[in-house]
TILUM-187099 format. One record per residue (C-alpha): chain; residue in three letters; x, y, z. Coordinates in Angstrom, 1 decimal. Example, Ala and Ser with C-alpha at 12.3 -4.5 7.8 and 13.67 -1.06 7.14 Angstrom:
BEGIN
{chain = A | res = ALA | east = 12.3 | north = -4.5 | up = 7.8}
{chain = A | res = SER | east = 13.7 | north = -1.1 | up = 7.1}
//
This chain:
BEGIN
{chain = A | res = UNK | east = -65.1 | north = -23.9 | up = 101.2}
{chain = A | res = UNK | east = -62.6 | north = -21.2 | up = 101.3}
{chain = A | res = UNK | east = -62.7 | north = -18.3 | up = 103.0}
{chain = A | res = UNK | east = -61.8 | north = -15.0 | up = 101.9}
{chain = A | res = UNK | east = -60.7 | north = -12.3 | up = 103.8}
{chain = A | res = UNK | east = -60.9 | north = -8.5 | up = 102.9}
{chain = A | res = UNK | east = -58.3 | north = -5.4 | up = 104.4}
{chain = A | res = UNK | east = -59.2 | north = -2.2 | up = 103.2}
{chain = A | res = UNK | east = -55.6 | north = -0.6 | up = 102.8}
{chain = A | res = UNK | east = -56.7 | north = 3.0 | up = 101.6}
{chain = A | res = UNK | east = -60.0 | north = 4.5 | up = 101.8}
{chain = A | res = UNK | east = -61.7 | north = 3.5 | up = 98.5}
{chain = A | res = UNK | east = -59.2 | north = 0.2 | up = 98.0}
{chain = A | res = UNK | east = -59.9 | north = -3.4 | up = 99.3}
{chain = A | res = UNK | east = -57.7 | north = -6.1 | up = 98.6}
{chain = A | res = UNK | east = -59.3 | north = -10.2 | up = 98.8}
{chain = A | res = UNK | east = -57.0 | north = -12.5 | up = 100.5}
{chain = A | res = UNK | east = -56.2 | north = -16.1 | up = 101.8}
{chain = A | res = UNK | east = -54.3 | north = -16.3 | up = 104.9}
{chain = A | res = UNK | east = -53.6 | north = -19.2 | up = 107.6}
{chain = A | res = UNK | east = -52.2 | north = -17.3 | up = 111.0}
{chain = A | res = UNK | east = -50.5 | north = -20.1 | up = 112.9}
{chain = A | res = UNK | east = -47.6 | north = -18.9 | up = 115.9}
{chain = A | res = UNK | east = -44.2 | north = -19.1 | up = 115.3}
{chain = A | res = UNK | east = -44.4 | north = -20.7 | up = 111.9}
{chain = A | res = UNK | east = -42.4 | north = -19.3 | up = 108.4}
{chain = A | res = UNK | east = -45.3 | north = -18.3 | up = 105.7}
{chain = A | res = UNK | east = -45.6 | north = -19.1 | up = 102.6}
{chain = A | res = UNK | east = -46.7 | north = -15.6 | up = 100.5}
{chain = A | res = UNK | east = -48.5 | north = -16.8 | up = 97.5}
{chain = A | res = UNK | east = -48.4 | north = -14.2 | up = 94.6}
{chain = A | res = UNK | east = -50.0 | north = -14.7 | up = 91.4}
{chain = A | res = UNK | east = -49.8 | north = -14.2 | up = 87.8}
{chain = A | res = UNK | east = -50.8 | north = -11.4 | up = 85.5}
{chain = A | res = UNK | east = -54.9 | north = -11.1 | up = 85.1}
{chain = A | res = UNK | east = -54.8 | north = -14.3 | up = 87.5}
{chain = A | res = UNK | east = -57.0 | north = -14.6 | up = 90.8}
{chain = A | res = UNK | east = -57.0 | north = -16.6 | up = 93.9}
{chain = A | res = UNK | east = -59.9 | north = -19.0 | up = 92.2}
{chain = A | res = UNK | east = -57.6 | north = -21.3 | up = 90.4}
{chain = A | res = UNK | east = -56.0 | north = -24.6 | up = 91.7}
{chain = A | res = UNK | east = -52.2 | north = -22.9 | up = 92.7}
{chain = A | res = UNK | east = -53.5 | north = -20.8 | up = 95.8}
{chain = A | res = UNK | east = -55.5 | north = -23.4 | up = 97.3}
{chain = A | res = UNK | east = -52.7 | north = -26.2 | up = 96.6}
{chain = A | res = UNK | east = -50.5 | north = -24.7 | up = 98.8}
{chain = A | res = UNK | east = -52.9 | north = -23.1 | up = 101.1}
{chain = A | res = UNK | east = -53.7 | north = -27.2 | up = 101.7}
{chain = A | res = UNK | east = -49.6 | north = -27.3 | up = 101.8}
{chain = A | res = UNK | east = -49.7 | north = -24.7 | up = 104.2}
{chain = A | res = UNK | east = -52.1 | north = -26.8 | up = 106.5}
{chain = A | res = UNK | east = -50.5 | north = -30.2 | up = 106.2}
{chain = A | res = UNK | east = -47.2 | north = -28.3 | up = 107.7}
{chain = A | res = UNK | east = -48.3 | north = -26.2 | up = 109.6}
{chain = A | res = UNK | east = -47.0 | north = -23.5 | up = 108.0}
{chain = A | res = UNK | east = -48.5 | north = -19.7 | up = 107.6}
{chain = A | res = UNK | east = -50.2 | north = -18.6 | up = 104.5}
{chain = A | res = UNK | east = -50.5 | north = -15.4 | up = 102.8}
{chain = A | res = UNK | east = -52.0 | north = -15.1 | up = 99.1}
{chain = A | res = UNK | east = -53.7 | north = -11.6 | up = 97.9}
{chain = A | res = UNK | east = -55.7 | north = -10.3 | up = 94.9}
{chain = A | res = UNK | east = -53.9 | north = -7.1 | up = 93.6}
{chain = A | res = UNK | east = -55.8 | north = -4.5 | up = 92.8}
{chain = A | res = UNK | east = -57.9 | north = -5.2 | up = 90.0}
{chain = A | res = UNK | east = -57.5 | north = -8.7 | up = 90.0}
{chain = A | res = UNK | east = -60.5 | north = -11.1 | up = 91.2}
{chain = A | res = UNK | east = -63.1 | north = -9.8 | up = 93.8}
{chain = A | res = UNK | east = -60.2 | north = -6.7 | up = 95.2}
{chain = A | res = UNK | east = -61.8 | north = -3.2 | up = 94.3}
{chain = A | res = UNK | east = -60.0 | north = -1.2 | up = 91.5}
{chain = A | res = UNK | east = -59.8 | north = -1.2 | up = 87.9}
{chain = A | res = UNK | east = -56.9 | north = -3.4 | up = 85.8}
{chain = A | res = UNK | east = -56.2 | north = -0.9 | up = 83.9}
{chain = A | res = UNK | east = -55.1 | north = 1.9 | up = 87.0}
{chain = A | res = UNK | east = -53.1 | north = -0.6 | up = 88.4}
{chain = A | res = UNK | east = -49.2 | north = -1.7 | up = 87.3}
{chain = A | res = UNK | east = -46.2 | north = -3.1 | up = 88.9}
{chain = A | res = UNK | east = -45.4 | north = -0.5 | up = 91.7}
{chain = A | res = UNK | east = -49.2 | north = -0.5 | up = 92.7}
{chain = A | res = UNK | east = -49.0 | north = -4.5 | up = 93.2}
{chain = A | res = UNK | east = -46.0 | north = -4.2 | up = 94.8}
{chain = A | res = UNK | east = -47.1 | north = -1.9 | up = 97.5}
{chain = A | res = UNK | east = -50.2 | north = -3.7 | up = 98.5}
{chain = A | res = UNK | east = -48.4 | north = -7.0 | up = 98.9}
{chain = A | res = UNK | east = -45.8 | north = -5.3 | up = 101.1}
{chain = A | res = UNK | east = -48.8 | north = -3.6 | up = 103.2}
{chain = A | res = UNK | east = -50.3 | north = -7.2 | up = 103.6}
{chain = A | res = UNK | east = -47.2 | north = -8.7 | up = 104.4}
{chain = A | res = UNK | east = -46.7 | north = -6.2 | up = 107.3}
{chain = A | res = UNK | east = -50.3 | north = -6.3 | up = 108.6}
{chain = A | res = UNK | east = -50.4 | north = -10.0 | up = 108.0}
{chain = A | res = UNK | east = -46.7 | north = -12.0 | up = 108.5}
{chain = A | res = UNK | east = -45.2 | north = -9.2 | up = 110.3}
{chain = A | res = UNK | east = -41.7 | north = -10.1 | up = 111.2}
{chain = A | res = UNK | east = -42.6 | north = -14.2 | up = 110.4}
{chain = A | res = UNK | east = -39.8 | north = -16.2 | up = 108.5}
{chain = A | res = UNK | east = -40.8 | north = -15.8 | up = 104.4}
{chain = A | res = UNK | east = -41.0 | north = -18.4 | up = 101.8}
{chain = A | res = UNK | east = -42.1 | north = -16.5 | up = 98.4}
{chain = A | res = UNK | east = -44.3 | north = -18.9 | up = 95.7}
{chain = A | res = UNK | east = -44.3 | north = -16.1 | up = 92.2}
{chain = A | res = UNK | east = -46.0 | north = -17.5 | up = 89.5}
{chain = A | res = UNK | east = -45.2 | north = -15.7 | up = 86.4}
{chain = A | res = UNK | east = -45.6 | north = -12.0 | up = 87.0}
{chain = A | res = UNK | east = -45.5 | north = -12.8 | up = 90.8}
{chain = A | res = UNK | east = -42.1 | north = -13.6 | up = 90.6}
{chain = A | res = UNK | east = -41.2 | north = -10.1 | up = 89.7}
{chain = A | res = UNK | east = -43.6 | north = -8.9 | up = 92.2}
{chain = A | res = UNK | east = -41.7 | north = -11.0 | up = 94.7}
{chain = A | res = UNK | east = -38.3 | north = -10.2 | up = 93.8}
{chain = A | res = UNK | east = -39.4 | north = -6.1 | up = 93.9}
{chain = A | res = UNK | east = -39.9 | north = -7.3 | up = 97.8}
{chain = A | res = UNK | east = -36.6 | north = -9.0 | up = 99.3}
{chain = A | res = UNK | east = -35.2 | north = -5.3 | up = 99.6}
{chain = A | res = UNK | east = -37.9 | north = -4.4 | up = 102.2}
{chain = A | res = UNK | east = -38.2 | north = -8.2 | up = 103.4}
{chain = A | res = UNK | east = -34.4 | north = -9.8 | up = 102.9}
{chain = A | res = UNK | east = -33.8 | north = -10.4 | up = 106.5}
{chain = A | res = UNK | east = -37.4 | north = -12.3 | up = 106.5}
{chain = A | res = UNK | east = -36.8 | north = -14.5 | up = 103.4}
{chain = A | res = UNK | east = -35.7 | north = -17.9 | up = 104.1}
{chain = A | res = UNK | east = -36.7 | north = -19.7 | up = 100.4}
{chain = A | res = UNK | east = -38.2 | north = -18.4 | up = 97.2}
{chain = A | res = UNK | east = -39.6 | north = -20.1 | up = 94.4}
{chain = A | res = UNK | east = -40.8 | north = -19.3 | up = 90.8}
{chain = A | res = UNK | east = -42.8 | north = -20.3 | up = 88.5}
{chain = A | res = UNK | east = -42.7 | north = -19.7 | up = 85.0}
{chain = A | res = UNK | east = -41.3 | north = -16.8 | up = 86.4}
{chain = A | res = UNK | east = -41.8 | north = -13.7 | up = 83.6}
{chain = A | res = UNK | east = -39.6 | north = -10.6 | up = 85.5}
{chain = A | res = UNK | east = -39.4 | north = -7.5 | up = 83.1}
{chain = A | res = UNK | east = -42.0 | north = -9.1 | up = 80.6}
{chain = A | res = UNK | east = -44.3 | north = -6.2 | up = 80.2}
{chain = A | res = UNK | east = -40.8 | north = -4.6 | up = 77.9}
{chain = A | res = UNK | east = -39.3 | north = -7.8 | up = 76.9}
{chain = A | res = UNK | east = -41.9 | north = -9.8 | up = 75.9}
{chain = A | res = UNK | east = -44.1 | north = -7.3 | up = 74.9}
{chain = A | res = UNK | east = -43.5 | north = -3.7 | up = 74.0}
{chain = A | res = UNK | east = -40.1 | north = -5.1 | up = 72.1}
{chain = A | res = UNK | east = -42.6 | north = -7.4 | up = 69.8}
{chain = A | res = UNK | east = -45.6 | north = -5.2 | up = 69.1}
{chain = A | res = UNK | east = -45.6 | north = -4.0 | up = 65.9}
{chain = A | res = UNK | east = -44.9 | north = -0.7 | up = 64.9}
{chain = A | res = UNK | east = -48.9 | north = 0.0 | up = 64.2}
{chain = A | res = UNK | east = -49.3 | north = -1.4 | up = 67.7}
{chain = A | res = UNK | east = -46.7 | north = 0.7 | up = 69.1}
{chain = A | res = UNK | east = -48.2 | north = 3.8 | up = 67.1}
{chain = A | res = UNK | east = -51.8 | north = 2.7 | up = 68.7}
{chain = A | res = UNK | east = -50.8 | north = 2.5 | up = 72.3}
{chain = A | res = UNK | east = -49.2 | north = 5.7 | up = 72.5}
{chain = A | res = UNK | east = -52.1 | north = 7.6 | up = 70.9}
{chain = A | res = UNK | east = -54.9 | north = 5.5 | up = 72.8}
{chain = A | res = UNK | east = -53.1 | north = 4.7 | up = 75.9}
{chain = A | res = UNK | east = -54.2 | north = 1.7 | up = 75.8}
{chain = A | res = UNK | east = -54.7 | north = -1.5 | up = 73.0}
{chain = A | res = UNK | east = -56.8 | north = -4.9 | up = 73.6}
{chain = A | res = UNK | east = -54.1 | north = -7.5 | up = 73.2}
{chain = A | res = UNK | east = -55.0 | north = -10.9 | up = 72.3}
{chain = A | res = UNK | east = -53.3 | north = -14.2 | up = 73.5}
{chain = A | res = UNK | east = -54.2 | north = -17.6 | up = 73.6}
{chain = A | res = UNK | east = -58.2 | north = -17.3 | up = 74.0}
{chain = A | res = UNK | east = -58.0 | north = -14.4 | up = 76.8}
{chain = A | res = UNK | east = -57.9 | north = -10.6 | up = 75.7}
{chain = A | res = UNK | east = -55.5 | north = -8.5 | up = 78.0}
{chain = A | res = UNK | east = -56.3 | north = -4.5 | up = 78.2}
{chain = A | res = UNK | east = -52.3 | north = -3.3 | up = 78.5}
{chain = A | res = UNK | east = -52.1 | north = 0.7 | up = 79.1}
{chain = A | res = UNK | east = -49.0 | north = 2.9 | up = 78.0}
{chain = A | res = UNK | east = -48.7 | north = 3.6 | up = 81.9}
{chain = A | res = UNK | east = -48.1 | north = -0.1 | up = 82.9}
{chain = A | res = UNK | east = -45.9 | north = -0.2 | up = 80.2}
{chain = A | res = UNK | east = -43.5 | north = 2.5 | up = 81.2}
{chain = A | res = UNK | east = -43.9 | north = 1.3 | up = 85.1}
{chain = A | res = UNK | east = -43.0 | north = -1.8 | up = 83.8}
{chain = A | res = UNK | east = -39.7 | north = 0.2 | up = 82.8}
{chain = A | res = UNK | east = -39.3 | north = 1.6 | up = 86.5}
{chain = A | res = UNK | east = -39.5 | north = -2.1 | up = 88.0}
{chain = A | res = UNK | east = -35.8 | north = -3.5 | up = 86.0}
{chain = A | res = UNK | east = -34.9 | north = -6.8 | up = 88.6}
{chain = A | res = UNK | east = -32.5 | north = -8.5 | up = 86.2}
{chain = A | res = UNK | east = -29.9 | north = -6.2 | up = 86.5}
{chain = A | res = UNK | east = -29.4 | north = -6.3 | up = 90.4}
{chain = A | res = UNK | east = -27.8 | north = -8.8 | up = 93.0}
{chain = A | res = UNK | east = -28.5 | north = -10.5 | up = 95.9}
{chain = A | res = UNK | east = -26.6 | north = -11.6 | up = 98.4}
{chain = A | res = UNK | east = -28.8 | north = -12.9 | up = 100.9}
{chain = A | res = UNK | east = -28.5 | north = -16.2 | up = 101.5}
{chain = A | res = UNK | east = -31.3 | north = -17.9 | up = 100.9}
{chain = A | res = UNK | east = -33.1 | north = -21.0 | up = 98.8}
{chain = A | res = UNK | east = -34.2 | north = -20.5 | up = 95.0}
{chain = A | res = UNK | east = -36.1 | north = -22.7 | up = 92.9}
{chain = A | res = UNK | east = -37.2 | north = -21.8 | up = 89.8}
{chain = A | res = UNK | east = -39.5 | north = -24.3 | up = 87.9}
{chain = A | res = UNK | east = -40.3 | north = -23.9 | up = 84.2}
{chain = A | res = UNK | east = -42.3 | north = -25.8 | up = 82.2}
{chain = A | res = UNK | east = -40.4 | north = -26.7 | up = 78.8}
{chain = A | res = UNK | east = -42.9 | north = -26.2 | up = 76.5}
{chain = A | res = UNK | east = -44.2 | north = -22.5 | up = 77.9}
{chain = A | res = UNK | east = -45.6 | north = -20.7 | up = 74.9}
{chain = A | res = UNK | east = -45.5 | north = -17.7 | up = 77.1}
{chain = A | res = UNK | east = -42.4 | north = -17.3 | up = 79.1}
{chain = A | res = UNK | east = -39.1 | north = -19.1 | up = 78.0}
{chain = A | res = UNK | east = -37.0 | north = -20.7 | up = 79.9}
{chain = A | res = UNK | east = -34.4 | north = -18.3 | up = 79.6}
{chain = A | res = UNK | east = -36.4 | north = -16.0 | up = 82.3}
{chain = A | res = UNK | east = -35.6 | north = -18.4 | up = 85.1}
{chain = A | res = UNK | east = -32.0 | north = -18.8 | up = 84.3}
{chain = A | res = UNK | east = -32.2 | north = -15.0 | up = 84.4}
{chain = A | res = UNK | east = -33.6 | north = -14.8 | up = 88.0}
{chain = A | res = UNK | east = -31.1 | north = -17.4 | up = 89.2}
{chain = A | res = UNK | east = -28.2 | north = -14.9 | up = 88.4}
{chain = A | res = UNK | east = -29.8 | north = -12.4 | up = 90.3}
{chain = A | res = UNK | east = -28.8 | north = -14.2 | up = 93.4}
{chain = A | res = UNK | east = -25.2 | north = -14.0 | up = 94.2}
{chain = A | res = UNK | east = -25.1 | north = -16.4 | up = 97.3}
{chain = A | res = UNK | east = -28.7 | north = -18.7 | up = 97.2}
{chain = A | res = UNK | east = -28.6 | north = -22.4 | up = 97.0}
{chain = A | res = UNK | east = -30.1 | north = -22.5 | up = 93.3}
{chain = A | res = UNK | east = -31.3 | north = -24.7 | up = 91.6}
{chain = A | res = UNK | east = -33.8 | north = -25.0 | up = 88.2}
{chain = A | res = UNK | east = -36.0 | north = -27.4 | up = 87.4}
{chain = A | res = UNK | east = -37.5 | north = -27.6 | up = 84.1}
{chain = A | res = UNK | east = -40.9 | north = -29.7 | up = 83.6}
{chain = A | res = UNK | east = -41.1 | north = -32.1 | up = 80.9}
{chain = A | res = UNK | east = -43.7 | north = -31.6 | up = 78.3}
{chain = A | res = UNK | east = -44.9 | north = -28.4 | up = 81.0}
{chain = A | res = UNK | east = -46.9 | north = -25.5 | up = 79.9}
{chain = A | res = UNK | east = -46.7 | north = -22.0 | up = 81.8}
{chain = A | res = UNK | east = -49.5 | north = -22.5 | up = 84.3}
{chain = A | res = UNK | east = -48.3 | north = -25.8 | up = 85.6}
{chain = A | res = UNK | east = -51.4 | north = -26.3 | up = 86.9}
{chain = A | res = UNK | east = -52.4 | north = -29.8 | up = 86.5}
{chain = A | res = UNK | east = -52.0 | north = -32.1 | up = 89.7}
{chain = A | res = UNK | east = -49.0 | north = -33.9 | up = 88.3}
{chain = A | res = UNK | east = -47.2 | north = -30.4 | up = 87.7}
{chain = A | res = UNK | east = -48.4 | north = -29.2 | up = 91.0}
{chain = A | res = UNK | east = -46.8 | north = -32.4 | up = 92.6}
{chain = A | res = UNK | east = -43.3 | north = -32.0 | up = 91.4}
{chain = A | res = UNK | east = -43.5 | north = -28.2 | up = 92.8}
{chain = A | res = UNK | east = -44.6 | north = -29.2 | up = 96.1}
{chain = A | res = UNK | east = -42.0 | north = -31.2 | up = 96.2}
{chain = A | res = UNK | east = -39.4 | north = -28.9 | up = 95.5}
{chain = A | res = UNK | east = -41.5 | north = -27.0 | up = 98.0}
{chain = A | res = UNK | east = -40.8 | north = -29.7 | up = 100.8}
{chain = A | res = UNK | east = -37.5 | north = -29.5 | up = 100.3}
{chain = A | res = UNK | east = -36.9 | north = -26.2 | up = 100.6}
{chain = A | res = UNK | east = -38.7 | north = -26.1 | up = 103.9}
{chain = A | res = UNK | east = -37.0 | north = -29.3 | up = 105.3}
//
């Protein structure tokens, strides 16, 4: 069984998490995708990761997101980024970082090396979907869609079998959040995985976030026949290795 933690970070806001607190050790930070929650098989894959190391372990529900308080639709990129950097100073402290983003997580994490870049030994994405909420969005909907979000402030979008509720306001965060313009420098170790037949993200987003970093030992590594989640245990096997290298 795992067991959840909750830290109440304002006075009407608690945020769920996963942590393992062992001394002296670098932490992974776990930050999940869009809609996701810490129920699914990536958070408690490297939580067991985390425990066969001994390394720390951070992994948080943002706002809105599994069993934190809040409502989806209040929350966007700035509000996710700000809980995780509360956590990460209530939590890591001043521990030795390794970042795991899975798709919107990996913009989430990159928002954080200015605040943590002195902490942040190894980072690694995957299916990682920076800047999507204008690229892969907004710059598709149709005109009508376009015409229906800015009246209603918000349109039911479907994908796949899931419905997402985006609001005009995480939109235009989305537009305060740009990462793929910026650099760098620290030097650090990026992996970004992708699977190569992502229906959601392409590949081209990883290649993206590896240019972002001007002095990282980088390297990409795209999974045969993978989908975006890269959930299954034979996907989750080639990451954790990639993962035990960049701790070794």
């Amino acid at each position: 069984m795992t067991n959840f933690n909750y830290i109440k970070i304002s006075k009407s806001q608690k945020i769920r998490f996963l942590k393992r607190n062992p001394k002296n050790s670098i932490y992974i930070v776990f930050l999940h995708g869009f809609m996701s929650d810490l129920e699914g098989k990536k958070p408690k894959t490297f939580l067991n990761f985390a425990k066969k190391n001994k390394l720390g372990f951070l992994a948080l529900e943002y706002s809105g997101h599994g069993k934190s308080s809040g409502k989806f639709t209040d929350g966007n990129i700035s509000q996710w980024t700000k809980e995780t950097k509360i956590l990460i100073k209530k939590i890591v402290k001043k521990k030795r970082i390794i970042f795991i983003g899975s798709s919107m997580g990996s913009w989430i994490s990159l928002n954080l090396f200015k605040f943590f870049k002195k902490q942040v030994v190894g980072f690694l994405g995957i299916g990682s979907a920076p800047e999507f909420l204008d690229n892969l969005m907004w710059r598709k909907f149709s005109k009508e869609i376009k015409k229906e979000l800015k009246k209603n402030k918000i349109i039911n979008l479907k994908h796949g079998d899931y419905e997402y509720p985006i609001t005009l306001q995480l939109i235009k965060d989305g537009r305060k959040n740009k990462i793929l313009n910026t650099k760098i420098y620290e030097n650090c170790k990026v992996t970004m995985v992708h699977g190569s037949k992502d229906k959601s993200v392409p590949v081209s987003y990883s290649r993206k976030v590896l240019k972002i970093f001007k002095n990282a030992k980088k390297k990409l590594v795209i999974v045969k026949n993978g989908d975006h989640s890269l959930s299954s245990p034979k996907w989750l096997n080639i990451i954790q290795k990639e993962l035990k290298i960049m701790i070794s």
